[in-house]
N, CA and C atoms as an extended XYZ file, in Angstrom:
198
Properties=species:S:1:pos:R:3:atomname:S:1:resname:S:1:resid:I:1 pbc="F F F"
N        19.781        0.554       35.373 N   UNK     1
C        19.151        0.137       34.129 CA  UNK     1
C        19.975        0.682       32.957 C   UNK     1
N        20.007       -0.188       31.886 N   UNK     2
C        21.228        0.211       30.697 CA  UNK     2
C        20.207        0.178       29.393 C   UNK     2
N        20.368        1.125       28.890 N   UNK     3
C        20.089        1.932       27.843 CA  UNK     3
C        19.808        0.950       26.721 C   UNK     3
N        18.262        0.917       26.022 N   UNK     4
C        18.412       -0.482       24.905 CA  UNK     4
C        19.638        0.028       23.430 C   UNK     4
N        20.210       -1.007       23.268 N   UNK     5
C        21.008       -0.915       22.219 CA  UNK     5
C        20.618       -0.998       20.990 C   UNK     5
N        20.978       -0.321       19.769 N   UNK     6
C        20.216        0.032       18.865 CA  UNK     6
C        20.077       -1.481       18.054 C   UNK     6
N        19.194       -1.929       17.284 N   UNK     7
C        19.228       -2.770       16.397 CA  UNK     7
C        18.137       -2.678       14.838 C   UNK     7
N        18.843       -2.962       14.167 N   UNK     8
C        18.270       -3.429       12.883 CA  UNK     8
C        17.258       -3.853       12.749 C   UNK     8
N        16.426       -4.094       12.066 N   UNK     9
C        15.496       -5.119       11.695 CA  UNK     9
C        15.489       -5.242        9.765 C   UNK     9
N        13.871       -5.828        9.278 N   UNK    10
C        13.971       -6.317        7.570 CA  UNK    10
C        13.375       -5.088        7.478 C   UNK    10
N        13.030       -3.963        7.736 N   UNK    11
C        12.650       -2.962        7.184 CA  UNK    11
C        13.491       -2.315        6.362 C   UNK    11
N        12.976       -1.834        4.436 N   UNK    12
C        13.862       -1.000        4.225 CA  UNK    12
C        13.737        0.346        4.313 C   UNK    12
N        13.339        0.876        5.022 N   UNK    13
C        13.672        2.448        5.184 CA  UNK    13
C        14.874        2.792        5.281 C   UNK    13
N        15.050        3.957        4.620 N   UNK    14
C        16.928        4.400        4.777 CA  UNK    14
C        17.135        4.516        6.166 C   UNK    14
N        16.852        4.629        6.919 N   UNK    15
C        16.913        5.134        8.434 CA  UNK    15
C        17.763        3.411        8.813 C   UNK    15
N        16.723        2.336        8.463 N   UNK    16
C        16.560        1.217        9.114 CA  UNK    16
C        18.490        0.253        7.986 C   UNK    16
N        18.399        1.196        6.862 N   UNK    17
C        19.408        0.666        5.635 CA  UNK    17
C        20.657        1.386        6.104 C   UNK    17
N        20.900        2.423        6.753 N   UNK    18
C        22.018        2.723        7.139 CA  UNK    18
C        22.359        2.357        8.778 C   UNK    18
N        21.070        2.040        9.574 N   UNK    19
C        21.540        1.012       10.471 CA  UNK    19
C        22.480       -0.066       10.442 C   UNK    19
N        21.812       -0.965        9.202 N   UNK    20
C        22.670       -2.074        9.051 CA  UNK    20
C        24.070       -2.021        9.108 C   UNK    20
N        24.707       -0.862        7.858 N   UNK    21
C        26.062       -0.492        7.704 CA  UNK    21
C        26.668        0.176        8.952 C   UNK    21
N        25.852        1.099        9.833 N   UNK    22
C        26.508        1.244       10.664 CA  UNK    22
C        27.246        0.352       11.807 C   UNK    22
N        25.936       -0.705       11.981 N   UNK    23
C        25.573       -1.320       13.155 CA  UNK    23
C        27.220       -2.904       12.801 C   UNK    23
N        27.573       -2.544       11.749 N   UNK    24
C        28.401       -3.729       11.738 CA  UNK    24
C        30.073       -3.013       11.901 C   UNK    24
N        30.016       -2.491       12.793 N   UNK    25
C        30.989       -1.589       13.398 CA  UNK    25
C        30.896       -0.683       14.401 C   UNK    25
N        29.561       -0.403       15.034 N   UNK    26
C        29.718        0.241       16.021 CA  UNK    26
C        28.550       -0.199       16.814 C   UNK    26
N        28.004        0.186       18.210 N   UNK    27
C        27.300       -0.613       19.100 CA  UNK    27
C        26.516        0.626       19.881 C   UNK    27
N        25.779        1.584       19.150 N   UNK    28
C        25.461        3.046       19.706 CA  UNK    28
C        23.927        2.011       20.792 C   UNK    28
N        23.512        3.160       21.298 N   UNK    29
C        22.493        3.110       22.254 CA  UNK    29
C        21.224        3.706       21.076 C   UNK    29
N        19.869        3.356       21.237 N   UNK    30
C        19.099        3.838       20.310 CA  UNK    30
C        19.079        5.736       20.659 C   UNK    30
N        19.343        5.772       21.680 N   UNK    31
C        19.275        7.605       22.025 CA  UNK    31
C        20.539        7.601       20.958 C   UNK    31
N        21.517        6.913       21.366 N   UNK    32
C        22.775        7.661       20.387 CA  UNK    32
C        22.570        7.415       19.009 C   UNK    32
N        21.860        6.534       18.452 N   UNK    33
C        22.227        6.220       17.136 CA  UNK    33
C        21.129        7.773       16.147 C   UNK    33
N        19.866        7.929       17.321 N   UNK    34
C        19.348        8.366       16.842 CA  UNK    34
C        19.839       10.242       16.272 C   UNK    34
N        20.643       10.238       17.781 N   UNK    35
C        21.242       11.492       17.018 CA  UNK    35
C        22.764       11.879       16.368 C   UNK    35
N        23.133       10.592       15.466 N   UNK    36
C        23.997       10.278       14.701 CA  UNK    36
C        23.512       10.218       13.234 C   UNK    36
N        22.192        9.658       13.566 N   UNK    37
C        21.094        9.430       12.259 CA  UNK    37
C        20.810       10.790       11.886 C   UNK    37
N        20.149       11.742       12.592 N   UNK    38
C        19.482       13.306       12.772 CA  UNK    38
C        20.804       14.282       12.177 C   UNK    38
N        22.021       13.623       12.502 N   UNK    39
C        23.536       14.587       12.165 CA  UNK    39
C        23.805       14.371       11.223 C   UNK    39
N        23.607       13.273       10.127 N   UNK    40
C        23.969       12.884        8.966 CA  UNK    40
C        24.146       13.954        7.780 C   UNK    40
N        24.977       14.145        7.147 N   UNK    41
C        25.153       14.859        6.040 CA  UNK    41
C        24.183       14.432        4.556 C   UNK    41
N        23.759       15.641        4.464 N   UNK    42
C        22.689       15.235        2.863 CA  UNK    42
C        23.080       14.750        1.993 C   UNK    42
N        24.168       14.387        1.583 N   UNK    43
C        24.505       13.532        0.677 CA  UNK    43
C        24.589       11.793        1.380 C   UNK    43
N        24.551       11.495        2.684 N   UNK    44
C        24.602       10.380        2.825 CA  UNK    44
C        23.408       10.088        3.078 C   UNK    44
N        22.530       10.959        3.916 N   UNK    45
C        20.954       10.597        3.282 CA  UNK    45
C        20.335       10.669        2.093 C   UNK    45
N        20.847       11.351        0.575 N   UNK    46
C        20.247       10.991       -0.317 CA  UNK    46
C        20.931        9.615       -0.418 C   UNK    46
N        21.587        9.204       -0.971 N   UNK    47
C        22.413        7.778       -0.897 CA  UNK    47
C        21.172        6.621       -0.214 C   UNK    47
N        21.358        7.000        0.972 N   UNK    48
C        20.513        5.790        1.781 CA  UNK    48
C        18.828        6.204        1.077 C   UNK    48
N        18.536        7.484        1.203 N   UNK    49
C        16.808        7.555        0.727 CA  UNK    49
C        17.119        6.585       -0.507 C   UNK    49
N        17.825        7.055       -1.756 N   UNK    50
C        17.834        5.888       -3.223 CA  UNK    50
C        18.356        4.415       -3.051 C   UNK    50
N        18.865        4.091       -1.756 N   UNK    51
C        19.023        2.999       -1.884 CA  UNK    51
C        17.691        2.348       -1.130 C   UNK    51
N        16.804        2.776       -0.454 N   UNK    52
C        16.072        2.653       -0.117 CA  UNK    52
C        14.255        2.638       -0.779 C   UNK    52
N        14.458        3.104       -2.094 N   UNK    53
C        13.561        3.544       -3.163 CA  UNK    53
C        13.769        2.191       -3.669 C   UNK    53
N        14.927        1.928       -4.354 N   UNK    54
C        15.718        0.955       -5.216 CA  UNK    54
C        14.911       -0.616       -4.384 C   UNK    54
N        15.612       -0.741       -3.382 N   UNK    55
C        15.024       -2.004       -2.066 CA  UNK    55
C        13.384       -2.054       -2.207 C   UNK    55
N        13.233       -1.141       -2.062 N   UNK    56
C        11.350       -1.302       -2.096 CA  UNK    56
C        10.592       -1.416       -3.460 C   UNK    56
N        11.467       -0.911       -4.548 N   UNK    57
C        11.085       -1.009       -6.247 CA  UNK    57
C        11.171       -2.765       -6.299 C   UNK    57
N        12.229       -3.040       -5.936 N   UNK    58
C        13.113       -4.669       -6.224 CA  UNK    58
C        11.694       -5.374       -5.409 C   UNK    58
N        11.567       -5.321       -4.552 N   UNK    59
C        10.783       -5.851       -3.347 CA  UNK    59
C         9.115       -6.097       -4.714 C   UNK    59
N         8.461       -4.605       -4.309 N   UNK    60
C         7.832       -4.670       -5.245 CA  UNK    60
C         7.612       -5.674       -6.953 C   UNK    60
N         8.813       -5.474       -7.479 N   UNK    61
C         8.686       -6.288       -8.673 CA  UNK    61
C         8.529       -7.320       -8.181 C   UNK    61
N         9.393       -8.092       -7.305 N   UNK    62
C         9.291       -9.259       -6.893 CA  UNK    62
C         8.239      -10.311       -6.796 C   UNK    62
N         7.858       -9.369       -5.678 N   UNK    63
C         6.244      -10.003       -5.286 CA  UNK    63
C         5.326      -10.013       -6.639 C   UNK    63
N         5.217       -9.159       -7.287 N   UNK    64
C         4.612       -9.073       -8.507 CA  UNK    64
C         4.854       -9.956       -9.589 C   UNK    64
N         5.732      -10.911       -9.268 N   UNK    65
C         6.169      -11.864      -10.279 CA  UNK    65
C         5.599      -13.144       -9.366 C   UNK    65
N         5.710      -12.896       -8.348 N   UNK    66
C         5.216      -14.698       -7.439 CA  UNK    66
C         4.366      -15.239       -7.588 C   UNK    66
């Protein structure tokens, strides 16, 4: 049995927002991605947390205009 491979989805959580960027270059296992995610340096999780604030603000206005 082989290990599920990590994938993306429309969620923006930074977790789920630096998937994307990763995931379009590398092909980790969800065990691996997860402790690639957990190793991350604090400056690339603040980055992804504000880009992830930003995504859900945008989101927000959005809908609020429909």
């Amino acid at each position: 049995m082989s290990a599920k491979l990590m994938q993306a989805n429309s969620s923006l959580s930074a977790r789920n927002l630096f998937a994307i960027d990763y995931l379009k270059t590398h092909t980790p296992t969800v065990a691996e991605f997860k402790e690639i995610y957990d190793a991350l340096d604090k400056a690339t999780i603040k980055k992804y947390t504000a880009l992830s604030q930003a995504k859900k603000a945008e989101a927000k206005l959005a809908k609020s205009k429909a």
